[in-house]
N, C-alpha and C positions, 0 to 999 in steps of 0.2 A: 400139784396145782397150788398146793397152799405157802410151798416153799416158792415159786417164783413169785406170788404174790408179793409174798416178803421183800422180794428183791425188786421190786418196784418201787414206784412213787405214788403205790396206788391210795394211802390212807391221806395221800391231799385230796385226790380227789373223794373218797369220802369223806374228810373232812370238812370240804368246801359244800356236797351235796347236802352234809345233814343240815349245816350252816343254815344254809340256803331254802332249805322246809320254814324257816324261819318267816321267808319272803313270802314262800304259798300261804304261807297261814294269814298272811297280812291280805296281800293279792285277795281272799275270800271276804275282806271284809268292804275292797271296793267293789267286789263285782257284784255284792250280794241282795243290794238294791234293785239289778236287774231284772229277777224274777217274783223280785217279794214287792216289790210297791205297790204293786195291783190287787194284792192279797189284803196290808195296809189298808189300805181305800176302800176295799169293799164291804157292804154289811155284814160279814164276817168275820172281822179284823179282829186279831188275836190280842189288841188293846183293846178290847170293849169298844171299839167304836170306830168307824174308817175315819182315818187321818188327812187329816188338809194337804192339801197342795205346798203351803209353807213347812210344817210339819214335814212333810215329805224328803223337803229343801232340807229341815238341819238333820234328817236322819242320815242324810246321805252326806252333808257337808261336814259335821262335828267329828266325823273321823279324819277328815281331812287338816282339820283346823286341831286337833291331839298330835297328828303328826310334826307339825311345827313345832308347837311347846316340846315333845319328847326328844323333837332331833336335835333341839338346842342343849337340853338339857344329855340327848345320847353322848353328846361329845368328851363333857367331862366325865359321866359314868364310866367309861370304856377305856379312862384314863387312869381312874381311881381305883377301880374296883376289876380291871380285865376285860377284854373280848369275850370272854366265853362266859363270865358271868354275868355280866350285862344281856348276852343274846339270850341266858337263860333265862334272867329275869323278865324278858319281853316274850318269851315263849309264856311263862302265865300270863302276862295282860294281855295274848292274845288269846288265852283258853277260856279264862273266868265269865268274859262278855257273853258266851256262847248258856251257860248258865241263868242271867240274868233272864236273856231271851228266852230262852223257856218258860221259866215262871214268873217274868214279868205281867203285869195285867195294864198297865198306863204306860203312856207316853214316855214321863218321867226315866222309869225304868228302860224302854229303849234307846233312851238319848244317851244315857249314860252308859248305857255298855257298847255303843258306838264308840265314845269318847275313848272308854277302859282299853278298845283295841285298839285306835288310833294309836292310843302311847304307847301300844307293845310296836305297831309299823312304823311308828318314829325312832327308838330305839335300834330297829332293826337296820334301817336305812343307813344310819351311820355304823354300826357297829358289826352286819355282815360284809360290808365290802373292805371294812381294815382286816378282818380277819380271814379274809379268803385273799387278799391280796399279800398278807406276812406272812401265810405259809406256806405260799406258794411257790415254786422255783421260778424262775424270770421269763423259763421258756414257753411255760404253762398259765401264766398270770392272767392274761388275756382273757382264756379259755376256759379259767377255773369264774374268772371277774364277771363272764358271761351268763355262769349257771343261776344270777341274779336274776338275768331277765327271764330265762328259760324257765326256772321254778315260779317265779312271777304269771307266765303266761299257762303252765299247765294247773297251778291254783284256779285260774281265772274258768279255763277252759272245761275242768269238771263242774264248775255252779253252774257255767250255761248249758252243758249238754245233760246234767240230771234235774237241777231246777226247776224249771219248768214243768217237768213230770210228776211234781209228789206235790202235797201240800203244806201249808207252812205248820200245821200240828204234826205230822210226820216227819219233815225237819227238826223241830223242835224234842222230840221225844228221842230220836235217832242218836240227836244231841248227848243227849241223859246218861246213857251207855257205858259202863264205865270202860276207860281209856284203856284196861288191860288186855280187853278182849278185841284189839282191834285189826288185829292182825285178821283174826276169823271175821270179824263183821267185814272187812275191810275187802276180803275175799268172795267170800259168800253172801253176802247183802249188800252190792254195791247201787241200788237204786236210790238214795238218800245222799244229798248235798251235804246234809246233816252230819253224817259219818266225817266228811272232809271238814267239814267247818269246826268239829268239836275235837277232831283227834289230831289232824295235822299237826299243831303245836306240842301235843303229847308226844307225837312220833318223835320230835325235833329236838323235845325236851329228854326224852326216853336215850336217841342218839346221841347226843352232843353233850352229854353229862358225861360219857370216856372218851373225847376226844381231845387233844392235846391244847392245852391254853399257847397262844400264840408267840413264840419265841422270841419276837424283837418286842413284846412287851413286857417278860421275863427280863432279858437284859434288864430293859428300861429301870426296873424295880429291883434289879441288883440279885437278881436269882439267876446266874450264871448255870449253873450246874444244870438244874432245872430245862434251861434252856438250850442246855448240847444231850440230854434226856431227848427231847420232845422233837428235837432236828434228826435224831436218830428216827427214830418213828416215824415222821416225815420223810424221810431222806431214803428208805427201802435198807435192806444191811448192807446193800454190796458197795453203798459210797465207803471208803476207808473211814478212818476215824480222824484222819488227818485235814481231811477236806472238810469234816465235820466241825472243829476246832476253828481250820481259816473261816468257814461260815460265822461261828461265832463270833470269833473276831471282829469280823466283816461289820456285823452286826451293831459289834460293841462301838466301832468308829462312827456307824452310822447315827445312833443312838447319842455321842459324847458331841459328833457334830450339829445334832437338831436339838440339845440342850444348850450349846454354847449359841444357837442362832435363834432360841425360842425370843417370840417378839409377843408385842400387846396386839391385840386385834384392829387396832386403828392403824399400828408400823402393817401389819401384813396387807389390810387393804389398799395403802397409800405404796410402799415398796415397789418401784417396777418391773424388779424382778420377776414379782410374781402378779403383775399387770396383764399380760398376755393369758395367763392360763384363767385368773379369776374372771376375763371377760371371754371365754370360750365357754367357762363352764355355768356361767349365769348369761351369756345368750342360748344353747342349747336349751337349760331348763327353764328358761322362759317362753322360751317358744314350745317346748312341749308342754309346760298348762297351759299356755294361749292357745294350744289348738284344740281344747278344748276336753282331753284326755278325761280327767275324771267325772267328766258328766256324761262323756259318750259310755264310759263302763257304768255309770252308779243308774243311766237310762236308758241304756239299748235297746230295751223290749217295748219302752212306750215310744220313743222316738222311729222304728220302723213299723210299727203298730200304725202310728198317724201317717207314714208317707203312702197307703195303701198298698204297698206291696203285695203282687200274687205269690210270693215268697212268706211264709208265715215268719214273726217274728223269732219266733223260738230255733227253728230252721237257723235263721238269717242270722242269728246269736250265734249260733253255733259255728256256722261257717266265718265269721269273721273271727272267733276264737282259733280256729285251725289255722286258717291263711298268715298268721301272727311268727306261726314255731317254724317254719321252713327259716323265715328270715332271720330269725335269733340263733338258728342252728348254725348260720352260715357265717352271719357275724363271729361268731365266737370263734369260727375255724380260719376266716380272714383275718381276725386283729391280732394274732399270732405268726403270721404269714407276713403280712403284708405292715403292719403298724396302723396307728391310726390318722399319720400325717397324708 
């Protein structure tokens, strides 16, 4: 078993899965509002005091608004310092927030460790989809590029189907746990969102600390060797060593041509080359926050709360988190198939 393994491509797909815990770990911090704002709000509130309706607003928006700042800032990290370093570094700013919350007692303290995980989901945004799309082989790209959405949606999908069940001091303590033993809590105590919220980034960080730095940003930094290393590893043993070598190559041209064509960001936005694809991919992502995406996750449960549903909202959370992965699954298996034209 362990030798055909070898003779796979199977360590892209773990490389891309661990990557990609990256994404869940983030995914928790939007959907996390959905069970806890009521909690917030109520004479109970884990800040000394139930929280405003505006309150409410930037607890749920300031991770939105860290993700910008970080993605601007992910770009250059992920140039300077590596993919895999960069996704480690956002694997803590999305761990430490989980901390705050615990023994935070004010507002203060929540706001800020909202922000703390925004900028690990901002990091991430940019910096797992270079790296699951450069280790990937061409035929697989699509497939592996998908397990963004898919780890994305089953983060989402553990808050709503445990959340609602426990309370937010049972979260919060579950939290506390150290990261070692998560395997067993992770097992055996799975009724705490808390487990997911505070350890997914550990698991991610725990993974992806031996998994290979990304080969065509190897070249890029003139660490050749390194980089027909790490293609092996990717690559299963049975590709020859010759194939391995033209990838490098391959690599090297790719790399000598997007340094001889690197432009200022005004040439790239202005350029019409690249005129058709910048407006596919900023009408898509405008239209998916226009539809309103992170308010329907950051308020699911008060939003079908108010429409009276004979559907409990907790229920109805849940099922719109499942109906989500049929269509991610399929996607991933079409844009390999089919392309995306």
């Amino acid at each position: 078993m362990i030798k055909n393994l070898q003779n796979t491509r199977y360590m892209q797909y773990i490389g891309a899965i661990s990557a990609t815990l990256s994404n869940a770990a983030s995914a928790t911090y939007s959907i996390w509002p959905s069970p806890t704002l009521a909690v917030l709000q109520s004479e109970d509130s884990p800040v000394g005091r139930p929280i405003t309706d505006d309150e409410g607003s930037w607890v749920v928006s300031l991770t939105k608004l860290a993700k910008i700042v970080a993605a601007l800032g992910g770009g250059f990290m992920v140039e300077k310092i590596g993919r895999k370093k960069s996704l480690l570094i956002a694997g803590i700013f999305l761990f430490i927030p989980w901390f705050l919350i615990i023994f935070g007692t004010n507002i203060g303290t929540l706001y800020a460790a909202r922000f703390i995980g925004g900028l690990g989901g901002g990091i991430v945004i940019v910096g797992c989809s270079i790296y699951n799309g450069e280790i990937a082989d061409k035929d697989i790209r699509g497939k592996l590029g998908a397990t963004l959405i898919i780890l994305k949606l089953v983060g989402s999908l553990l808050i709503l189907c445990i959340g609602p069940y426990v309370s937010y001091t049972v979260l919060a303590i579950v939290c506390a746990i150290i990261p070692i033993i998560f395997v067993g809590l992770f097992v055996f105590m799975p009724e705490s969102p808390a487990i997911v919220c505070a350890i997914i980034p550990i698991i991610f960080v725990g993974l992806f600390v031996f998994m290979p730095e990304s080969p065509y940003y190897l070249v890029k930094v003139n660490q050749n060797d390194q980089a027909e290393k790490n293609l092996k590893i990717l690559a299963g043993k049975l590709v020859p060593d010759k194939d391995i070598k033209a990838k490098v190559f391959e690599i090297e041209k790719s790399v000598e041509s997007d340094m001889q064509n690197k432009t200022t960001l005004w040439e790239f936005l202005s350029n019409k080359d690249y005129r058709k694809a910048i407006i596919i991919i900023l009408g898509v992502k405008t239209l998916q926050q226009l539809s309103g995406e992170a308010a329907i996750d950051a308020y699911m449960q008060p939003i079908i709360a108010s429409t009276g549903s004979t559907i409990s909202e907790e229920i109805s959370s849940i099922i719109f988190g499942v109906v989500q992965l049929p269509g991610a699954l399929l996607a991933s298996y079409l844009v390999d198939k089919l392309g995306i034209n």
